[in-house]
C-alpha positions as MATLAB code, in Angstrom:
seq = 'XXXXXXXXXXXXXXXXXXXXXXXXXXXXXXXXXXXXXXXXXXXXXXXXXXXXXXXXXXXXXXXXXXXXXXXXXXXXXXXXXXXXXXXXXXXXXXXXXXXXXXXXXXXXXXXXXXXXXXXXXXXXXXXXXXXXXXXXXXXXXXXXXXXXXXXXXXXXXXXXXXXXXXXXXXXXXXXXXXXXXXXXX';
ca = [
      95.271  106.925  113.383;
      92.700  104.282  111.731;
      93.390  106.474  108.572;
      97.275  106.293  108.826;
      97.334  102.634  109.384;
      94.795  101.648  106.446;
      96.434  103.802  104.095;
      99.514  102.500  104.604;
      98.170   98.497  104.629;
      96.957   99.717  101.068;
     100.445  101.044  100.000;
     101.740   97.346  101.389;
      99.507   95.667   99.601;
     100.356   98.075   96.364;
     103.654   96.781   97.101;
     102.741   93.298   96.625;
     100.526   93.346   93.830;
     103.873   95.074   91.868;
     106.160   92.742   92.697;
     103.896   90.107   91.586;
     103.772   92.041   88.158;
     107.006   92.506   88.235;
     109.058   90.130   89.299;
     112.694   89.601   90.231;
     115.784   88.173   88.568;
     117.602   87.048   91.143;
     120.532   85.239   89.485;
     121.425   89.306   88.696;
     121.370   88.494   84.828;
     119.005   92.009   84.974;
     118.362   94.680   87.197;
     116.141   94.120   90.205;
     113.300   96.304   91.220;
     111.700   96.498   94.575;
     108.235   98.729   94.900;
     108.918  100.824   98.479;
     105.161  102.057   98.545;
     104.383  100.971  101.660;
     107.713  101.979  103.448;
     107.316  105.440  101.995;
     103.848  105.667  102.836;
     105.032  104.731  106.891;
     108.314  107.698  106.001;
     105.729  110.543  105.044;
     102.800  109.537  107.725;
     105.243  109.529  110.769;
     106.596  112.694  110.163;
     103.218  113.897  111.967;
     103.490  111.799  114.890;
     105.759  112.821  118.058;
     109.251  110.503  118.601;
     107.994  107.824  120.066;
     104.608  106.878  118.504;
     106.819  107.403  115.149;
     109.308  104.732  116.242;
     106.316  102.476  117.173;
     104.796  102.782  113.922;
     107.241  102.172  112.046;
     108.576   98.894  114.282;
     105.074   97.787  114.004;
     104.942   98.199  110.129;
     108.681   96.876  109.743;
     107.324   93.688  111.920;
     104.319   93.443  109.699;
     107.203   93.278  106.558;
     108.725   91.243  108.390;
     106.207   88.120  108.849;
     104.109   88.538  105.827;
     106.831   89.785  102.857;
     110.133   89.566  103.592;
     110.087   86.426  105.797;
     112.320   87.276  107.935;
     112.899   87.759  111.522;
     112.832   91.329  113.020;
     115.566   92.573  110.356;
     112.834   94.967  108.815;
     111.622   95.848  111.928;
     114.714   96.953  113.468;
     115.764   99.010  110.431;
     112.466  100.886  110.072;
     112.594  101.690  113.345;
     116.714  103.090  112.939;
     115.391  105.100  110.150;
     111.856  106.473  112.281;
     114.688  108.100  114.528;
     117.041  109.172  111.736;
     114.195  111.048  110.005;
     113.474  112.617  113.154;
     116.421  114.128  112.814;
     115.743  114.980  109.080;
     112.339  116.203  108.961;
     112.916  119.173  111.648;
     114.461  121.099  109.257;
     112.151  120.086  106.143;
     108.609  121.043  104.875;
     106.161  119.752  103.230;
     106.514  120.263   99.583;
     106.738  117.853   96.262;
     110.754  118.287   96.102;
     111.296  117.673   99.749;
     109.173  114.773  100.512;
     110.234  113.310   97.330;
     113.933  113.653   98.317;
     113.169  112.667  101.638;
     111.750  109.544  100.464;
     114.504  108.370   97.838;
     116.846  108.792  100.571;
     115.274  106.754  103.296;
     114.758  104.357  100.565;
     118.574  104.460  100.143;
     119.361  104.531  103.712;
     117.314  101.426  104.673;
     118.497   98.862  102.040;
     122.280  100.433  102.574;
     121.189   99.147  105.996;
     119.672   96.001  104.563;
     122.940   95.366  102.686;
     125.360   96.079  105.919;
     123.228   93.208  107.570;
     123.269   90.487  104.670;
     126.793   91.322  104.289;
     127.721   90.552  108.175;
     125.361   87.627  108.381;
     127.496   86.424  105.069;
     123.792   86.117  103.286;
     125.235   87.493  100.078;
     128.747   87.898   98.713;
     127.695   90.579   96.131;
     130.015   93.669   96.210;
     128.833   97.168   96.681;
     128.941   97.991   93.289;
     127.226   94.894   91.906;
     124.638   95.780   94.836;
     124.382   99.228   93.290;
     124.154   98.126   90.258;
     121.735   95.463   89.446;
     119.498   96.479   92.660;
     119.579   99.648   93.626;
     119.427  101.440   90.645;
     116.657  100.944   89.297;
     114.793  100.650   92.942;
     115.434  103.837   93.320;
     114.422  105.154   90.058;
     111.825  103.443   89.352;
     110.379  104.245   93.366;
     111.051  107.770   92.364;
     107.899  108.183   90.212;
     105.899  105.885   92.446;
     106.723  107.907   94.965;
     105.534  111.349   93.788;
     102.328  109.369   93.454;
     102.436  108.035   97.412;
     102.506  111.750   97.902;
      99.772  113.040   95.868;
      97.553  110.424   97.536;
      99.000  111.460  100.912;
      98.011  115.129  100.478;
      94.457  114.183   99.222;
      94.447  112.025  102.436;
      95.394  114.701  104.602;
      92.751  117.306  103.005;
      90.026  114.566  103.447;
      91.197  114.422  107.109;
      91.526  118.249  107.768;
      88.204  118.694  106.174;
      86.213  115.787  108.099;
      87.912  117.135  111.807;
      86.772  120.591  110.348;
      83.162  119.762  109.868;
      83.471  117.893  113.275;
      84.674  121.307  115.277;
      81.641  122.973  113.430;
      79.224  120.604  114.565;
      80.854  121.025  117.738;
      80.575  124.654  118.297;
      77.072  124.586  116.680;
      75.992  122.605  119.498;
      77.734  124.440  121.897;
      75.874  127.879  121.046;
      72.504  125.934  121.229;
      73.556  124.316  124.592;
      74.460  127.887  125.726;
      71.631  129.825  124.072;
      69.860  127.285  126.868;
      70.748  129.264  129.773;
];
């Protein structure tokens, strides 16, 4: 779990370090771009967990968006926990490859600023129309996510090897000692 959580604090703070590279024009003269490393990072490591420590994590990562990027107030939260339990639903009928976790990814991406959207639209936070939303913001968000993303995944299978291998060497050392406690006897 230690390995889960610190990757994705890196991916956050990948997040942060692009945004401060690239910036935002927020009068919408341009197109606005948004890095989603860290919420795709939280996407493709809670499709491991069971339902509930997935909705956790990703509450507990929204929360953490929450306070220290987005400054708000349990919006983030709240939305990456909606989407924890819609890719429940999602993922039981997925597998693991390039295509699908990509896809998976953009999509969630998609489906939690569509949710973002829904809520600055009721709280009367924005007055931008759908299609000036789509346009200047999430266009290129999601294109631009899409190669970052293929590279959250890259890192997440090399994560996920370095973990299979270290438990693997563990279980050896395991049985190892088990034969010599049993060759006691």
């Amino acid at each position: 779990m230690l390995a889960h959580t610190l990757f994705v604090w890196i991916c956050f703070l990948a997040d942060e370090i692009l945004m401060v590279l690239f910036p935002g024009d927020y009068l919408l003269n341009g197109l606005l771009f948004v890095a989603n490393l860290g919420f795709c990072a939280v996407i493709l490591t809670i499709r491991k967990f069971d339902f509930l420590e997935s909705v956790l994590f990703a509450i507990l990562w929204g929360m953490f968006y929450d306070f220290f990027c987005a400054n708000t107030f349990l919006v983030y939260a709240i939305i990456y926990g909606i989407t924890a339990c819609l890719l429940r639903l999602w993922s039981k009928h997925m597998t693991e490859t390039l295509i699908e976790s990509l896809i998976l990814c953009i999509v969630t991406i998609f489906a939690k600023d569509i949710m973002v959207y829904c809520y600055m639209v009721f709280q009367r936070i924005t007055t931008l129309s759908l299609m000036e939303w789509a346009e200047h913001y999430e266009l290129l968000t999601l294109l631009a996510n899409t190669i970052l993303v293929m590279i959250i995944v890259l890192l997440m299978r090399i994560k996920d090897d370095y973990l299979f291998m270290k438990e693997k060497r563990i279980r050896k050392g395991e049985k190892i000692e088990w034969f010599r406690l049993k060759s006691k006897d």
